[in-house]
C-alpha positions in Angstrom: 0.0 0.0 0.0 1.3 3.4 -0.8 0.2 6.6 0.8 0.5 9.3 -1.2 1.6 13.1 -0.5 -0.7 15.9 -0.7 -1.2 17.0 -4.5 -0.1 20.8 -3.6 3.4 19.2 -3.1 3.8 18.2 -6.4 1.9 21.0 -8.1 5.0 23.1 -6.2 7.5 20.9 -7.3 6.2 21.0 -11.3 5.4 25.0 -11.1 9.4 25.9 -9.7 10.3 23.2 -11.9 9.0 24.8 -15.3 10.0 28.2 -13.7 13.8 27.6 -13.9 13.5 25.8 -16.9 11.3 28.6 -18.8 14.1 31.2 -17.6 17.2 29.4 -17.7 16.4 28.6 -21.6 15.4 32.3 -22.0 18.9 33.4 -20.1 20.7 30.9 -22.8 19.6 31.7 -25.9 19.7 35.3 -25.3 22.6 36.2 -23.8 25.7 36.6 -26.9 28.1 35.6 -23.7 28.5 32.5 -22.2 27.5 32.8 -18.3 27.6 29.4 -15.6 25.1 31.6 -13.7 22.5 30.6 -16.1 23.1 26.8 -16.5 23.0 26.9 -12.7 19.4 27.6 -13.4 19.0 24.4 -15.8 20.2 22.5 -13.2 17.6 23.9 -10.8 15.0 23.0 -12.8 16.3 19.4 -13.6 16.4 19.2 -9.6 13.1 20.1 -9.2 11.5 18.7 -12.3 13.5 15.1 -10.8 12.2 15.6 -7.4 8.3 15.9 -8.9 9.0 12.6 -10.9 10.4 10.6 -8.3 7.9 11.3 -5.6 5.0 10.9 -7.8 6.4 7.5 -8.9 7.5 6.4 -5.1 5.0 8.3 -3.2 5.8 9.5 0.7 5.3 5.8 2.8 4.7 2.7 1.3 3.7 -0.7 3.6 4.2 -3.7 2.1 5.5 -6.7 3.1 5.5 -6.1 6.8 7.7 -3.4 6.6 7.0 0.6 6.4 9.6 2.9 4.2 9.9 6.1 4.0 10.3 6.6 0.2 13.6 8.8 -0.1 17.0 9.2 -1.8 18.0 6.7 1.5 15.2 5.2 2.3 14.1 4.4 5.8 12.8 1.1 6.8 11.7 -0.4 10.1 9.2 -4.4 10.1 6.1 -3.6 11.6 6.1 -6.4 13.8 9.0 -4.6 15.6 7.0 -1.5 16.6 7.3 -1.1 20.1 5.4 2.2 20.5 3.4 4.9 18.3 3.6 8.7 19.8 2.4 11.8 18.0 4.4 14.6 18.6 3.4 17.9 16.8 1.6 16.3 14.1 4.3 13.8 13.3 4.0 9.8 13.7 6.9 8.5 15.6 7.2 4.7 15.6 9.9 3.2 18.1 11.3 0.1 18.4 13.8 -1.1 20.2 16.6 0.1 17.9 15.6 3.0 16.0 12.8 5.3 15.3 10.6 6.5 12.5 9.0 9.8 11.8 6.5 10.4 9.8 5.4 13.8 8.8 1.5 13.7 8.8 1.3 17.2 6.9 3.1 15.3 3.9 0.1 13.1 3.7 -2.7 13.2 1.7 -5.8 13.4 4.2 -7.7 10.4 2.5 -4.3 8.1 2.6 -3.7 9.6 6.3 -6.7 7.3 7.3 -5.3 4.4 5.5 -2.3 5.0 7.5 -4.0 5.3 11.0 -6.1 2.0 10.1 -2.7 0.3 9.0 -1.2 1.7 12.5 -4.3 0.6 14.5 -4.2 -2.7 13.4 -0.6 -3.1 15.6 -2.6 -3.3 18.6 0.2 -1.0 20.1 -0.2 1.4 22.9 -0.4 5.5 21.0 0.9 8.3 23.4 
């Protein structure tokens, strides 16, 4: 199962995106000099524009398998079955074990795949603080 960001994350990502790469190409072509200031814009917008494809490919969590990931460069992984405790903190998720900790960043999260999540969560049978 895959729970998805909100859409306004990506409609940023796409809009900064085509931004740089609507004034980096208009920098380029009309400027007689060449200038690394305006390739650094290029570059900008190939960041953003591979940011929007990647998270709209991977989504934010994904739970599969018994295990929950954080869908990053470096992604963050932790088995469900080793979830020692759930505490929300500031409108994050923090799952525990005994080892390491997960936070998840409930304002990343779509509101309808925010309920998957909490029935996902709830079905640990694990103490929330």
């Amino acid at each position: 199962m895959k729970i998805l960001y909100k859409k306004r994350r990506f409609d940023y990502n796409l809009t900064f995106g085509i931004f740089w790469l609507v004034l980096s190409l208009l920098k380029i072509f009309k400027q007689e000099k060449f200038s690394w200031f305006n390739w650094g814009f290029l570059i900008l917008s190939f960041l953003y524009l591979g940011i929007y494809s990647y998270e709209k490919k991977n989504q934010y969590l994904t739970i599969e398998n018994g295990m929950i990931s954080i869908n990053k460069l470096f992604p963050k992984r932790i088995r469900l079955t080793e979830i020692k405790q759930i505490k929300k903190f500031a409108g994050d998720y923090i799952l525990k074990t005994d080892k390491t900790a997960l936070t998840i960043n409930t304002q990343f999260i779509d509101e309808n795949s925010l309920k998957e999540l909490n029935t996902e969560l709830e079905k640990l049978n694990i103490e929330w603080n």
